[in-house]
SETI-867061 format. One record per atom (N, C-alpha, C): x, y, z; atom name; residue in three letters; residue number from 1. Coordinates in Angstrom, 3 decimals. Each point is the difference from the previous one (the first is absolute). Example, Ala and Ser with C-alpha at 12.3 -4.5 7.8 and 13.67 -1.06 7.14 Angstrom:
east | north | up | name | resn | resi
13.190 | -5.690 | 7.800 | N | ala | 1
-0.890 | 1.190 | 0.000 | CA | ala | 1
0.900 | 1.200 | 0.000 | C | ala | 1
-0.350 | 1.050 | -0.720 | N | ser | 2
0.820 | 1.190 | 0.060 | CA | ser | 2
-0.770 | 1.090 | 0.730 | C | ser | 2
***
This chain:
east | north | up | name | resn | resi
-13.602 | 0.891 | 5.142 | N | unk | 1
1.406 | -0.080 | -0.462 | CA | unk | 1
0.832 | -0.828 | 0.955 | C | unk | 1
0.983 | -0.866 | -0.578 | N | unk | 2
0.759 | -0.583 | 0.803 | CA | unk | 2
1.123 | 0.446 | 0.014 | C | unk | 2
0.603 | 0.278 | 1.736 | N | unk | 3
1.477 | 0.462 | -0.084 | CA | unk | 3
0.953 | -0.669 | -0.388 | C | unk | 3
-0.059 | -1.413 | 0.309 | N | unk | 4
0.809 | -1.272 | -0.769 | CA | unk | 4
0.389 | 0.322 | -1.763 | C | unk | 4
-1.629 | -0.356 | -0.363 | N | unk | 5
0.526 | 0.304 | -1.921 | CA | unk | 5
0.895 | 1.338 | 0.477 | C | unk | 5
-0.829 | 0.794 | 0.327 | N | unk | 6
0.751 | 1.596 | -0.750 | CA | unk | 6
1.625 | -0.013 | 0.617 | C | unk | 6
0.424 | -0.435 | 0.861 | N | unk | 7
1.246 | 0.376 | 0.470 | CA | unk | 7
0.799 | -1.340 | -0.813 | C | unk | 7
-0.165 | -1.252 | -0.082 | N | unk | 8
0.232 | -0.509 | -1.313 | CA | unk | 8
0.824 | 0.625 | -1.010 | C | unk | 8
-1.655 | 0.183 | -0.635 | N | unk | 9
-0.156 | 0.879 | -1.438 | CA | unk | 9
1.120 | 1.281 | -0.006 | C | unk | 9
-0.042 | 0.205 | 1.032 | N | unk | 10
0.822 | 2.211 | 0.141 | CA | unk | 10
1.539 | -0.996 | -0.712 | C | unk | 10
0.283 | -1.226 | 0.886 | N | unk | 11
1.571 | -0.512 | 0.165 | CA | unk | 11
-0.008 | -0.315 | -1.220 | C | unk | 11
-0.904 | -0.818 | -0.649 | N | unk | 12
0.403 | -0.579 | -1.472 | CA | unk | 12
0.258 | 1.051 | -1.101 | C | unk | 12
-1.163 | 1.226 | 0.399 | N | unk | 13
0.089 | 0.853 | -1.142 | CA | unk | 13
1.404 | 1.083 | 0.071 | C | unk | 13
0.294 | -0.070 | 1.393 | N | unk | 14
1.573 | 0.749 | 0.244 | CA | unk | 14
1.132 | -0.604 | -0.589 | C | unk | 14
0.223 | -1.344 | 0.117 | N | unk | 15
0.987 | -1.459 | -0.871 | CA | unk | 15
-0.065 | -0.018 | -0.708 | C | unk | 15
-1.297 | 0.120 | -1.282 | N | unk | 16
-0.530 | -0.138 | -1.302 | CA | unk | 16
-0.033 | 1.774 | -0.563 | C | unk | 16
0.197 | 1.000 | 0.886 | N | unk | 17
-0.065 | 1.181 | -0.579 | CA | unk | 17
0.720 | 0.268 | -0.963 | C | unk | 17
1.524 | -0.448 | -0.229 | N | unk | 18
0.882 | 0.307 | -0.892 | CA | unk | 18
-0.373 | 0.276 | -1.305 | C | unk | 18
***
């Protein structure tokens, strides 16, 4: 697993959660 994608990914899916 990469911490890069996943901490990324956590931010986009927190911005895009709405």
């Amino acid at each position: 697993k990469r911490p890069f994608i996943d901490t990324n990914y956590a931010a986009y899916m927190l911005k895009y959660d709405s």
